[in-house]
Biopython code that builds the backbone (N, CA, C, O; Angstrom):
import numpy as np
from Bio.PDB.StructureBuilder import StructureBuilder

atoms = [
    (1, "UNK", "N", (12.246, 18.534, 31.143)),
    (1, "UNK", "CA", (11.589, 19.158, 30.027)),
    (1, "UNK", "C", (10.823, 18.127, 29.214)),
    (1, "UNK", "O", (11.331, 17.042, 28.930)),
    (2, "UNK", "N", (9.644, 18.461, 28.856)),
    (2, "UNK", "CA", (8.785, 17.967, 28.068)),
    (2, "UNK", "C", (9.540, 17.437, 26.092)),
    (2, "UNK", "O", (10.243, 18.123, 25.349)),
    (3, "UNK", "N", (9.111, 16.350, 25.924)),
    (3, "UNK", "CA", (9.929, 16.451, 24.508)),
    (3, "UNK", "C", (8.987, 17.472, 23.580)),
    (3, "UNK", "O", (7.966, 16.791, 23.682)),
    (4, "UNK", "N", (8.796, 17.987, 23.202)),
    (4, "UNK", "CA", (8.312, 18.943, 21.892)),
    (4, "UNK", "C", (8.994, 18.912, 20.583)),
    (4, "UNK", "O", (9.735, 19.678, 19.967)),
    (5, "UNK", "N", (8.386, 17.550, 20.351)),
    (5, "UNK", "CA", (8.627, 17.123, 18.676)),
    (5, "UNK", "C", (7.816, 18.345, 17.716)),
    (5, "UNK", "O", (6.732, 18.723, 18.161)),
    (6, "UNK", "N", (8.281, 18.933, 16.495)),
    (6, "UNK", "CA", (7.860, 19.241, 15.853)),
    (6, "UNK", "C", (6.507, 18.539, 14.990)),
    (6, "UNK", "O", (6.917, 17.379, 14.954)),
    (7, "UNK", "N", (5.577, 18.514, 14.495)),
    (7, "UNK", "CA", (4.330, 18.028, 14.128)),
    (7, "UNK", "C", (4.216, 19.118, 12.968)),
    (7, "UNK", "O", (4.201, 20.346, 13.042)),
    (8, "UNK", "N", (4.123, 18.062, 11.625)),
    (8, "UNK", "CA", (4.140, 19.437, 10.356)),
    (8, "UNK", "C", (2.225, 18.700, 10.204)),
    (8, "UNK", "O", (1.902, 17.539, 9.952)),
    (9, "UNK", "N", (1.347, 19.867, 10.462)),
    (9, "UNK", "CA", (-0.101, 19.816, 9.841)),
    (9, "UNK", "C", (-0.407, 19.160, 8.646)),
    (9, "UNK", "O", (-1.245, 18.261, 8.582)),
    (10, "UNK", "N", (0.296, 19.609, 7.619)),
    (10, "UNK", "CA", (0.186, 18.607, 6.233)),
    (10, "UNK", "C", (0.396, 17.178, 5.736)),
    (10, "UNK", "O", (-0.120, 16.358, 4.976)),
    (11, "UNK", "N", (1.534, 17.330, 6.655)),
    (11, "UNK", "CA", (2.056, 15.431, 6.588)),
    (11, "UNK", "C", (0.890, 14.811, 7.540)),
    (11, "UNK", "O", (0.461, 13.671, 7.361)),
    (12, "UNK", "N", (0.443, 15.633, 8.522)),
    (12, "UNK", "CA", (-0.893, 14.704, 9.332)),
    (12, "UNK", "C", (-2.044, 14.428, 8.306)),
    (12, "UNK", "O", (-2.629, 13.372, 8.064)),
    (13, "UNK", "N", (-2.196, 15.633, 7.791)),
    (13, "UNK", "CA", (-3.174, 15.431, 7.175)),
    (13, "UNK", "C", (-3.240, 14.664, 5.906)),
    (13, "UNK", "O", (-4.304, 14.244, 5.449)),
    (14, "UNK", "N", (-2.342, 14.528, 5.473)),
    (14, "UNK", "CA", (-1.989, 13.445, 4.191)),
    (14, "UNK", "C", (-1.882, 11.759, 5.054)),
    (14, "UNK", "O", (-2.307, 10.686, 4.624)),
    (15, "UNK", "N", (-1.572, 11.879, 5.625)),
    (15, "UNK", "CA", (-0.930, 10.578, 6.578)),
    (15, "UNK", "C", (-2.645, 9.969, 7.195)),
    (15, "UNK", "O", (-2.855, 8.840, 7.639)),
    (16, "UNK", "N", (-3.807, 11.223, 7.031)),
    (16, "UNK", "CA", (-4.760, 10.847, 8.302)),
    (16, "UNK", "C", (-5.469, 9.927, 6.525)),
    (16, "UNK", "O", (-5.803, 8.797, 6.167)),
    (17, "UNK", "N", (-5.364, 11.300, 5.938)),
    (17, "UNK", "CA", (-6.461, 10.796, 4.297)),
    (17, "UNK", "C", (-6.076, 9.278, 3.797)),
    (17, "UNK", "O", (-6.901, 8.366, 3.739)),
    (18, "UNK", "N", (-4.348, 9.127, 3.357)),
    (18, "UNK", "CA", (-4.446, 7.685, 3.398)),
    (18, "UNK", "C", (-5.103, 6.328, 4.697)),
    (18, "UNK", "O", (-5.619, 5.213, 4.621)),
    (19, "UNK", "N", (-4.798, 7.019, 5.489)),
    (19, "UNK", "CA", (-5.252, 5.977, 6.866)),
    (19, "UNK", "C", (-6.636, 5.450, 6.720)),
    (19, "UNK", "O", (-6.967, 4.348, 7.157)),
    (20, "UNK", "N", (-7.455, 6.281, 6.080)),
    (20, "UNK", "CA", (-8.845, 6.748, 5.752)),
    (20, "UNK", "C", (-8.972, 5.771, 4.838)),
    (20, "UNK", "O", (-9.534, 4.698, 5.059)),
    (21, "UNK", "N", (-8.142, 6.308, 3.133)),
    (21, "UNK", "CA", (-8.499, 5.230, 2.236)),
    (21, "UNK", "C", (-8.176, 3.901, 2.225)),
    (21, "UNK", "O", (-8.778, 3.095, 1.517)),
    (22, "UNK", "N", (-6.964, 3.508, 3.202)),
    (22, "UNK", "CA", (-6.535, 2.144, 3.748)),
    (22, "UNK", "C", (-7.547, 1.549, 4.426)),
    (22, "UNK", "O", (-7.928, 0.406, 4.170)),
    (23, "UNK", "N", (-8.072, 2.325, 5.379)),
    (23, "UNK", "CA", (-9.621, 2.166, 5.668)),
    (23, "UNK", "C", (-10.819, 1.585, 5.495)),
    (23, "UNK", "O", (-11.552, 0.937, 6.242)),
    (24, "UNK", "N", (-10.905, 2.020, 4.088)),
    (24, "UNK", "CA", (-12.391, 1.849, 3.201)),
    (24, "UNK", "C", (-11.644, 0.604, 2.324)),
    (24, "UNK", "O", (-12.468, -0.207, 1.903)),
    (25, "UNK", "N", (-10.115, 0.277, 1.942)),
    (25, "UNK", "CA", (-10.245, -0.749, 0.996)),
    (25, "UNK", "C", (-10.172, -1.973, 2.288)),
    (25, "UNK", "O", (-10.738, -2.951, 1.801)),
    (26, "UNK", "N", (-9.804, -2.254, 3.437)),
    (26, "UNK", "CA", (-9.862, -2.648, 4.351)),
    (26, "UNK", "C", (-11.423, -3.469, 4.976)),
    (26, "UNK", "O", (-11.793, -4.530, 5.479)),
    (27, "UNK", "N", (-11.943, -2.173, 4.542)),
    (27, "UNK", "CA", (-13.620, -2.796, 4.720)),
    (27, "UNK", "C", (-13.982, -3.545, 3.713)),
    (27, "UNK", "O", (-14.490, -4.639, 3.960)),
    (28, "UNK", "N", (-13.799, -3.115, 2.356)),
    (28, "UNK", "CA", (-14.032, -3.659, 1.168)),
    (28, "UNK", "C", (-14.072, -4.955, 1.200)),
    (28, "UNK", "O", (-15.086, -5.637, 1.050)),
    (29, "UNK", "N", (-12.625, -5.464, 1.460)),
    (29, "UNK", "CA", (-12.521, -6.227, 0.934)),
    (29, "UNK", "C", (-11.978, -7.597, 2.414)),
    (29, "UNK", "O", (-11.125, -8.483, 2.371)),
    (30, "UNK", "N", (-12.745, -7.263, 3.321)),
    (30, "UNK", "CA", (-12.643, -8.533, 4.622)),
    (30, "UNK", "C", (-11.489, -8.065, 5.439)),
    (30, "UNK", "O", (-11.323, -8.799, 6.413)),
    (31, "UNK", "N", (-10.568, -7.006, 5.357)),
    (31, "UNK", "CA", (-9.765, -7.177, 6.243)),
    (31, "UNK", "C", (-8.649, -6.835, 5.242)),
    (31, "UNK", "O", (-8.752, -7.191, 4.068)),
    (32, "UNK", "N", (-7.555, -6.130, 5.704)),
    (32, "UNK", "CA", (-6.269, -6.112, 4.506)),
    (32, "UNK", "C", (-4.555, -6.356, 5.774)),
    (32, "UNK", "O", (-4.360, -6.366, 6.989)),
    (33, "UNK", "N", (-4.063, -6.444, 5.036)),
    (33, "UNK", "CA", (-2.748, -6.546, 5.919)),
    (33, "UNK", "C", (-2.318, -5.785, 4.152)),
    (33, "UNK", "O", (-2.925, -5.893, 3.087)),
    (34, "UNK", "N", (-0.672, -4.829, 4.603)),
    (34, "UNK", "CA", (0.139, -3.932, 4.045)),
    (34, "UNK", "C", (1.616, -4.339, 3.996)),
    (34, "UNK", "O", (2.185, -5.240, 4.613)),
    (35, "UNK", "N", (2.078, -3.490, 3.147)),
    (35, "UNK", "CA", (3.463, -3.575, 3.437)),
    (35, "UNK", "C", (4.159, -2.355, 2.568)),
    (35, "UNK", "O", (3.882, -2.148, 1.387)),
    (36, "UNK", "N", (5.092, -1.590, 3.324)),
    (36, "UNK", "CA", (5.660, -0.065, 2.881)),
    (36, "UNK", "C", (6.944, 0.098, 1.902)),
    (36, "UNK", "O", (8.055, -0.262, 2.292)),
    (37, "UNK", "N", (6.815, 0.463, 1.062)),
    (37, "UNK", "CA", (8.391, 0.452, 0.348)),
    (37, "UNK", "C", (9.108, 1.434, -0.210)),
    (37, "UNK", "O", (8.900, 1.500, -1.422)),
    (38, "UNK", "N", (9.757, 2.105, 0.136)),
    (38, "UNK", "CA", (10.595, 3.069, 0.032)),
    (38, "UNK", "C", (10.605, 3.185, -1.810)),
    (38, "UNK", "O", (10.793, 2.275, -2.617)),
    (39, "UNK", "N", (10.343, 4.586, -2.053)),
    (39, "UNK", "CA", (10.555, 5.137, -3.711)),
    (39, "UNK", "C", (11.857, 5.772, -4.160)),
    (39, "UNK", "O", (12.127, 6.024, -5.334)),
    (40, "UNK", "N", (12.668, 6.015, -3.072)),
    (40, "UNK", "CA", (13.516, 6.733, -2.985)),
    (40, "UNK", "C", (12.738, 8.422, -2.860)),
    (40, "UNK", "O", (11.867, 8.629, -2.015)),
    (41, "UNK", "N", (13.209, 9.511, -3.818)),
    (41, "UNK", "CA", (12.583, 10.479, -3.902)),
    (41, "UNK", "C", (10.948, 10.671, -4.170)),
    (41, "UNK", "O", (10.347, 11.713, -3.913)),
    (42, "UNK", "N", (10.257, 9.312, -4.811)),
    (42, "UNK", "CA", (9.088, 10.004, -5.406)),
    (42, "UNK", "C", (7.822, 9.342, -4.071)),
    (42, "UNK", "O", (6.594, 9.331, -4.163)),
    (43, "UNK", "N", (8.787, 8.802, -2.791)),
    (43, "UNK", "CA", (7.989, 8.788, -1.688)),
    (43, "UNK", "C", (8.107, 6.904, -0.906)),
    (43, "UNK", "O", (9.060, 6.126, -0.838)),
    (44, "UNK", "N", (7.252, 6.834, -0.634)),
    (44, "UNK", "CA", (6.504, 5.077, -0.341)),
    (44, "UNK", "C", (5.417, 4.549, -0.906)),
    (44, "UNK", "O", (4.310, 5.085, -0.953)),
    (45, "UNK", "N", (5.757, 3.359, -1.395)),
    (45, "UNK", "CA", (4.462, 2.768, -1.775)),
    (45, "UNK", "C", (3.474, 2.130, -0.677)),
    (45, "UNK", "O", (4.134, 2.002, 0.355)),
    (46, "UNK", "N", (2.663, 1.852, -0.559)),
    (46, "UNK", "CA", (1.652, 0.942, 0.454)),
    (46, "UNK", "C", (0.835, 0.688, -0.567)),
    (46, "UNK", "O", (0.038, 1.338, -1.244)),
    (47, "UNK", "N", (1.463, -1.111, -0.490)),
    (47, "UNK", "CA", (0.858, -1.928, -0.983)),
    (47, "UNK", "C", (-0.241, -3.147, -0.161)),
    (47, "UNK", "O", (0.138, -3.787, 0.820)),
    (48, "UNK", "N", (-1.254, -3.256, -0.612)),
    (48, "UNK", "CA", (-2.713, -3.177, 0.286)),
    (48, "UNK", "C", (-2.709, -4.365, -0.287)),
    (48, "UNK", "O", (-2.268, -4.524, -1.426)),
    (49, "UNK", "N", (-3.462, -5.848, 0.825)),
    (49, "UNK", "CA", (-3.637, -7.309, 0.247)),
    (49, "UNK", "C", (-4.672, -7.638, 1.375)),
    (49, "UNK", "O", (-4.532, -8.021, 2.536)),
    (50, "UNK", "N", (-6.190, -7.232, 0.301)),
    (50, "UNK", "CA", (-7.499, -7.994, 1.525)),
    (50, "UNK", "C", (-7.750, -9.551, 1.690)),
    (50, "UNK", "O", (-7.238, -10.435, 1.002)),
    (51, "UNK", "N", (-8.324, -9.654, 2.368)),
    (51, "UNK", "CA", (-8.877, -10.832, 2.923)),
    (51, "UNK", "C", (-8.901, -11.686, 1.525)),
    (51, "UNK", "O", (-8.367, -12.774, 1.306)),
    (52, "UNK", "N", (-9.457, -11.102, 0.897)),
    (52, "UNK", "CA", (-10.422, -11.765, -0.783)),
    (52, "UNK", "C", (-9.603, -11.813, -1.661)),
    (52, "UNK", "O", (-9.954, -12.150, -2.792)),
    (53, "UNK", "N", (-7.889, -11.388, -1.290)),
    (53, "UNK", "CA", (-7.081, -11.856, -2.495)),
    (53, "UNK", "C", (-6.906, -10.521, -3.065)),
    (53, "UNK", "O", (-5.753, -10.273, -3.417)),
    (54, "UNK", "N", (-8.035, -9.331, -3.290)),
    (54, "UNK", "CA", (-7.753, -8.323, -4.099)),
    (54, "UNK", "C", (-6.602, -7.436, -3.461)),
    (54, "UNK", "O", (-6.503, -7.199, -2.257)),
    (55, "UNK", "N", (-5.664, -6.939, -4.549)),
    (55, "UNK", "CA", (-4.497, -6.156, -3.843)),
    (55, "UNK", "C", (-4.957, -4.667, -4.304)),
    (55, "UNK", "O", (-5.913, -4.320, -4.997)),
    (56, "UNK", "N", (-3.975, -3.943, -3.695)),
    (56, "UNK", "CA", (-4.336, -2.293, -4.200)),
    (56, "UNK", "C", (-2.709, -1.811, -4.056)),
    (56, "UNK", "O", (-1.829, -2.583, -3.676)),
    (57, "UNK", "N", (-2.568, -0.952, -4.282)),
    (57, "UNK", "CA", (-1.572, 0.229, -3.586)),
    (57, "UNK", "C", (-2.073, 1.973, -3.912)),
    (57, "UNK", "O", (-2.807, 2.503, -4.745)),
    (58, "UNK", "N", (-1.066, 2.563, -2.537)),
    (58, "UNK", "CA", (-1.351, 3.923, -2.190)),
    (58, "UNK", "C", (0.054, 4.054, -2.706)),
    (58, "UNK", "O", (0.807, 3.101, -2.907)),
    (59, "UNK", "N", (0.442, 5.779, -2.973)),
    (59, "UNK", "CA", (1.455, 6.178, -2.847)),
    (59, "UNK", "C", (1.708, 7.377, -2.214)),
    (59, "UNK", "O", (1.159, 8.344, -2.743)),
    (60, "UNK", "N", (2.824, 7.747, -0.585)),
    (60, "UNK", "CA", (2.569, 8.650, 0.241)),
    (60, "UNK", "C", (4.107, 9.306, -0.356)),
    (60, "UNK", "O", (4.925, 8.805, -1.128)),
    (61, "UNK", "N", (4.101, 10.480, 0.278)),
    (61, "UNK", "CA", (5.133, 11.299, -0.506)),
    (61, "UNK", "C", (5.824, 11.350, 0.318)),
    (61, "UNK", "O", (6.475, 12.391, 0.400)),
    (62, "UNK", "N", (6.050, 10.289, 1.344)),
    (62, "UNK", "CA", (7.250, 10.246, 2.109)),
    (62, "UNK", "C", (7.140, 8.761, 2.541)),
    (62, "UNK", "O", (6.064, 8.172, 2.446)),
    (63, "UNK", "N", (8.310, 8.130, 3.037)),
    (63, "UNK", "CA", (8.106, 6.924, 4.073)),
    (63, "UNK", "C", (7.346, 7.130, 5.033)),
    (63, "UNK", "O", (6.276, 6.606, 5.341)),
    (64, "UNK", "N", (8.277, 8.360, 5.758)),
    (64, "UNK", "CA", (6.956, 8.826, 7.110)),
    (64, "UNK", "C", (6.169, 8.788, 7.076)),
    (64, "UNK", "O", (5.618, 8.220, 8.019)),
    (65, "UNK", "N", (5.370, 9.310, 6.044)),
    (65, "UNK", "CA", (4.109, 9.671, 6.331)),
    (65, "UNK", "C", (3.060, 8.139, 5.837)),
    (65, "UNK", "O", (1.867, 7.985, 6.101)),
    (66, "UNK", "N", (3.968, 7.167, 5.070)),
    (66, "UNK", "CA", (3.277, 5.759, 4.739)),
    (66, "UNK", "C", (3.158, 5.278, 6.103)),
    (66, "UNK", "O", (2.123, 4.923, 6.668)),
    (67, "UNK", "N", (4.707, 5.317, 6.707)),
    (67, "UNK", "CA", (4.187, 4.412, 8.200)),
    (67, "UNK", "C", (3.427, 5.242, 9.075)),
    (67, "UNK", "O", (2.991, 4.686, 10.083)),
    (68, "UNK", "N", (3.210, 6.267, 8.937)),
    (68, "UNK", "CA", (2.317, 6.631, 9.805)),
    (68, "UNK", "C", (0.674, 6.777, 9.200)),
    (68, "UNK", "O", (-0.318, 7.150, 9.825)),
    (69, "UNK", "N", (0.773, 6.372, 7.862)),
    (69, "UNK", "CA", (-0.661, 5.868, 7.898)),
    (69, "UNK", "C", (-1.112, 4.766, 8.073)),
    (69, "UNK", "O", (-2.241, 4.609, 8.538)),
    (70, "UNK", "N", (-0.198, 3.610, 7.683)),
    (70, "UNK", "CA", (-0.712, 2.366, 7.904)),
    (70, "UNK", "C", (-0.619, 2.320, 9.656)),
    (70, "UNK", "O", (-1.492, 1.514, 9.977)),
    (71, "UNK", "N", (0.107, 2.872, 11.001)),
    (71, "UNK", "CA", (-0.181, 2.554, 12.114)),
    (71, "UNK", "C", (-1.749, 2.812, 12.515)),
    (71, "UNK", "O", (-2.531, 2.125, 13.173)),
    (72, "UNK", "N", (-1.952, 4.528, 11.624)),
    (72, "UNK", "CA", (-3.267, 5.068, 12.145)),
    (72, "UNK", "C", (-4.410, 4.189, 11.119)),
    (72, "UNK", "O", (-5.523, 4.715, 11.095)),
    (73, "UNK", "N", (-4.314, 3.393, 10.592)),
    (73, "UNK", "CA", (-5.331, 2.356, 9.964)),
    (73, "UNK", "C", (-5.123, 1.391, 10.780)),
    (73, "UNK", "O", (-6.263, 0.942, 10.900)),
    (74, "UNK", "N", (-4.413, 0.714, 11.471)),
    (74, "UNK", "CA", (-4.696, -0.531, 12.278)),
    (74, "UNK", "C", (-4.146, -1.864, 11.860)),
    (74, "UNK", "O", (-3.715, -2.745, 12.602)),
    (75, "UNK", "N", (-4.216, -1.868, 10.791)),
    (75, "UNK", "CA", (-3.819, -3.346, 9.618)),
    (75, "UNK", "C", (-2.504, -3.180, 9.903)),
    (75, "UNK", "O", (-1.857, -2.153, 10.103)),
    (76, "UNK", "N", (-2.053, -4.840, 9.895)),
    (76, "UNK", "CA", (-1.088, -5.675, 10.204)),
    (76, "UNK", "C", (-0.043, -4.999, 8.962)),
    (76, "UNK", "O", (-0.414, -4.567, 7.871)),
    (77, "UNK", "N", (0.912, -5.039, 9.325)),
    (77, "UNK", "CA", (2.146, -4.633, 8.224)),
    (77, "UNK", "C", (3.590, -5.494, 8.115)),
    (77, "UNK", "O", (4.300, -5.802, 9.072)),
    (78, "UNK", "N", (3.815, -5.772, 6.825)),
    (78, "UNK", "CA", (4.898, -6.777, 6.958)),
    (78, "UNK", "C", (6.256, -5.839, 6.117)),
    (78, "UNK", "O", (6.353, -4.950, 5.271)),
    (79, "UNK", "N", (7.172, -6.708, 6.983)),
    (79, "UNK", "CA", (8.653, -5.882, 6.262)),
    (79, "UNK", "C", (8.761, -5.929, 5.149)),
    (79, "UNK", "O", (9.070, -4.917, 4.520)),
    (80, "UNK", "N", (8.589, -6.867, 4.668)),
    (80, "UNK", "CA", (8.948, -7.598, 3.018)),
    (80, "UNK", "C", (7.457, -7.820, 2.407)),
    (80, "UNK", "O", (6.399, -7.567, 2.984)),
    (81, "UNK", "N", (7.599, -8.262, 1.328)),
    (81, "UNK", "CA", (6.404, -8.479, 0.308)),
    (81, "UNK", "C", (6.956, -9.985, -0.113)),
    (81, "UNK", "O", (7.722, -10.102, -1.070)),
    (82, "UNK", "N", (6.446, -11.321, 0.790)),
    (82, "UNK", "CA", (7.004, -12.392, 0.239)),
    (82, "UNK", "C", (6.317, -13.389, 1.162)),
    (82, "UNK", "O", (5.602, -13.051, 2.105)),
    (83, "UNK", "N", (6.582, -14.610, 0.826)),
    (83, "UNK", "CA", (6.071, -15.482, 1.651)),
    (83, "UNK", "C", (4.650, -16.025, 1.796)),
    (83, "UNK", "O", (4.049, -16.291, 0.756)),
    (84, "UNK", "N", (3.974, -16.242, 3.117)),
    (84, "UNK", "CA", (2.392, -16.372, 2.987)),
    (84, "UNK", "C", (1.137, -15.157, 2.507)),
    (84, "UNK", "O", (0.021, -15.185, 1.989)),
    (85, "UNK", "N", (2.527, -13.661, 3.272)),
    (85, "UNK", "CA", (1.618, -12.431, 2.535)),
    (85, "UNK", "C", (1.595, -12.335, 0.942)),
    (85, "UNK", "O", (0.497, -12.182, 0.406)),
    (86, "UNK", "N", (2.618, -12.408, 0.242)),
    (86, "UNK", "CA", (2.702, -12.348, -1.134)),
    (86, "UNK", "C", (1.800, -13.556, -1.429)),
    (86, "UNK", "O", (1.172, -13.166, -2.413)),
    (87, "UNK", "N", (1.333, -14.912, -1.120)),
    (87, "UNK", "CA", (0.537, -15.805, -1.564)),
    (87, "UNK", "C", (-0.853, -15.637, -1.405)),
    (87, "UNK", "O", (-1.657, -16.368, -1.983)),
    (88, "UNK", "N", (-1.329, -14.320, -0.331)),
    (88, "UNK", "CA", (-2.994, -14.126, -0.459)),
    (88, "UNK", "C", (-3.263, -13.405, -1.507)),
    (88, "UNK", "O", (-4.408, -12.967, -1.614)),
    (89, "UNK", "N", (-2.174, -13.079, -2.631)),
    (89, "UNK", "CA", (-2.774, -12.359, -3.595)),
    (89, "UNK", "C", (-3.339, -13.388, -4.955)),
    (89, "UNK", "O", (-2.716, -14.285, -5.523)),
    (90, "UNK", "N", (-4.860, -12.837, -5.239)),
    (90, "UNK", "CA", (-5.441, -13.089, -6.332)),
    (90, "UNK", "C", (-5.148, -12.291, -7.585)),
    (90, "UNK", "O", (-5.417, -11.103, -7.761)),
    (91, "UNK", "N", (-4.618, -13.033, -8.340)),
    (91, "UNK", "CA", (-4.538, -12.129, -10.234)),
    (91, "UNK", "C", (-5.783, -12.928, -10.988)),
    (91, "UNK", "O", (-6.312, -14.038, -10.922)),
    (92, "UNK", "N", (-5.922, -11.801, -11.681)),
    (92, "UNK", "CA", (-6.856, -11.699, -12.908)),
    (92, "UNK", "C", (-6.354, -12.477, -14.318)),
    (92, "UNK", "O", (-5.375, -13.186, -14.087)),
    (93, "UNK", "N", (-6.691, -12.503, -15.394)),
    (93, "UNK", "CA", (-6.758, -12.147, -16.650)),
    (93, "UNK", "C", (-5.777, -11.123, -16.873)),
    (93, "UNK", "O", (-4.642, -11.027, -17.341)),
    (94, "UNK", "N", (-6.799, -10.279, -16.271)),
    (94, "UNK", "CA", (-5.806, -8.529, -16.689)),
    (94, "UNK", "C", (-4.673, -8.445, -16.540)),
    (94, "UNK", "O", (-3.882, -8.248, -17.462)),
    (95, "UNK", "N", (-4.241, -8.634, -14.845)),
    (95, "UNK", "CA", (-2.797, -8.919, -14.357)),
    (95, "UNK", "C", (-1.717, -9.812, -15.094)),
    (95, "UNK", "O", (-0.529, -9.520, -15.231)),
    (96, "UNK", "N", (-2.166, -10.621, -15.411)),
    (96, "UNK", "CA", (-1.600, -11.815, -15.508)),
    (96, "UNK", "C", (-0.998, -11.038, -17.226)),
    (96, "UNK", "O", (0.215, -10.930, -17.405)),
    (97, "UNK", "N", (-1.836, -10.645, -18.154)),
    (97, "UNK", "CA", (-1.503, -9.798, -19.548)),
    (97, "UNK", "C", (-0.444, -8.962, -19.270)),
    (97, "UNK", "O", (0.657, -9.101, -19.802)),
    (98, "UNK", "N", (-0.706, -8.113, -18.480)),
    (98, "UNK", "CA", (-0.204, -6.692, -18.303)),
    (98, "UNK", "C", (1.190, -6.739, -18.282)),
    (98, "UNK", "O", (1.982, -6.041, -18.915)),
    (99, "UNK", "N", (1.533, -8.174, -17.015)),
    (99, "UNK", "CA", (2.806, -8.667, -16.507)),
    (99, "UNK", "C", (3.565, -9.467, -17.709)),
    (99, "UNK", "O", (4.777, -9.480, -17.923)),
    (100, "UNK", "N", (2.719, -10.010, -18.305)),
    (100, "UNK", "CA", (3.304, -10.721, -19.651)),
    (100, "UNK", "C", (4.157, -9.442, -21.154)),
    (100, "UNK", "O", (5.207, -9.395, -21.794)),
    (101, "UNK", "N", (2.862, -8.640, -21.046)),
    (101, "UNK", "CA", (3.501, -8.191, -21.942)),
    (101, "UNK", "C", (3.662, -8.469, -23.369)),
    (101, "UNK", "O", (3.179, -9.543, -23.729)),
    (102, "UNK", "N", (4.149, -7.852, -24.143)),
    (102, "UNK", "CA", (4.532, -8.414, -25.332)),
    (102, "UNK", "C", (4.815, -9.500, -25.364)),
    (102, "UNK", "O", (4.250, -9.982, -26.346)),
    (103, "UNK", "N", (5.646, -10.574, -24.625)),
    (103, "UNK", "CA", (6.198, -11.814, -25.141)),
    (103, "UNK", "C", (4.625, -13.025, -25.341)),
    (103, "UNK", "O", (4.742, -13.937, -26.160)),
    (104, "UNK", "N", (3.255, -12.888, -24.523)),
    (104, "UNK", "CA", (2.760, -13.936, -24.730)),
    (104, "UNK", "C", (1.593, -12.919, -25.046)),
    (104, "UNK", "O", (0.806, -12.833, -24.103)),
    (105, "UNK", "N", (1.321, -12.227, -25.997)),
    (105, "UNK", "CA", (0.307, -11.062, -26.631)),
    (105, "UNK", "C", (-0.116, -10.478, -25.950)),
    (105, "UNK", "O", (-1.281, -10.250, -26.277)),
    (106, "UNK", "N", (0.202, -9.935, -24.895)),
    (106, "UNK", "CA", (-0.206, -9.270, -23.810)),
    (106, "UNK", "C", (-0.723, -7.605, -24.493)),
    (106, "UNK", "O", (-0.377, -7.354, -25.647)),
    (107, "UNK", "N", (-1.550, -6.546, -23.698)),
    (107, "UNK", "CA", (-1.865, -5.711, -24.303)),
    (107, "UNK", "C", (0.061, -4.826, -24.255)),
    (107, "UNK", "O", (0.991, -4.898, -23.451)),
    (108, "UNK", "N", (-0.148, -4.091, -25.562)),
    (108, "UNK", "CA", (1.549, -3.251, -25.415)),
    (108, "UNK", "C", (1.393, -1.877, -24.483)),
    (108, "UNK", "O", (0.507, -1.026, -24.561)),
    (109, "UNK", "N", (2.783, -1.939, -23.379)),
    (109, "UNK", "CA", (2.814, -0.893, -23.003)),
    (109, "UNK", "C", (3.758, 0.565, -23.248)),
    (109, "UNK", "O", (4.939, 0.907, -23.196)),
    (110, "UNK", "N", (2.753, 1.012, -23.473)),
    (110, "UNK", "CA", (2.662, 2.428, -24.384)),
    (110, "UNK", "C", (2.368, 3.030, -25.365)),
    (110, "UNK", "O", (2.593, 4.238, -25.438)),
]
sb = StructureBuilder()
sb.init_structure("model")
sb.init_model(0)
sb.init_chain("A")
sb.init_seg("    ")
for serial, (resi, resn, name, xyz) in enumerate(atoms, 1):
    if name == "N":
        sb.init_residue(resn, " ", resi, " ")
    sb.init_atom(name, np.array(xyz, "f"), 0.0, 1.0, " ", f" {name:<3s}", serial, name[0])
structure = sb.get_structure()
């Protein structure tokens, strides 16, 4: 017998749209390599790191459907967020505030 996995239409189609926008920031920005992280309930993150330092993230409403967009985008994917991948990232000004916070006058959040 043939396996006949179930295939839900919506999760493809959510799974194809990120693949898509992984895609276009991919082009953007020289090339991106990823990495997936579990939200618990409110899904996976895919967090996006191009060529040029600029980072991004997606958020898919499942794990599944994260790893199955980053396979159908092509880009390299790492287990963890650390190491030489965590070092191609470029911060800003902005970043660098945001993360600070109140303690070094950073803008306040909320």
């Amino acid at each position: 017998m043939a396996d006949t996995q179930q295939v839900d239409p919506k999760a493809e189609r959510k799974a194809a749209r990120l693949a898509q926008q992984i895609g276009s920031f991919s082009t953007a920005h020289g090339g991106a390599e990823g990495q997936v992280a579990y939200l618990g309930q409110r899904g996976a993150r895919i967090v996006l790191v191009g060529e040029d330092g600029t980072w991004g993230d997606l958020v898919a409403p499942t794990y599944d459907i994260a790893r199955a967009a980053v396979e159908k985008s092509g880009i390299t994917v790492h287990e963890t967020f650390d190491g030489e991948f965590a070092g191609k990232v470029r911060t800003g000004p902005y970043e660098w505030s945001r993360m600070a916070g109140l303690q070094i006058g950073g803008p306040k959040n909320g």
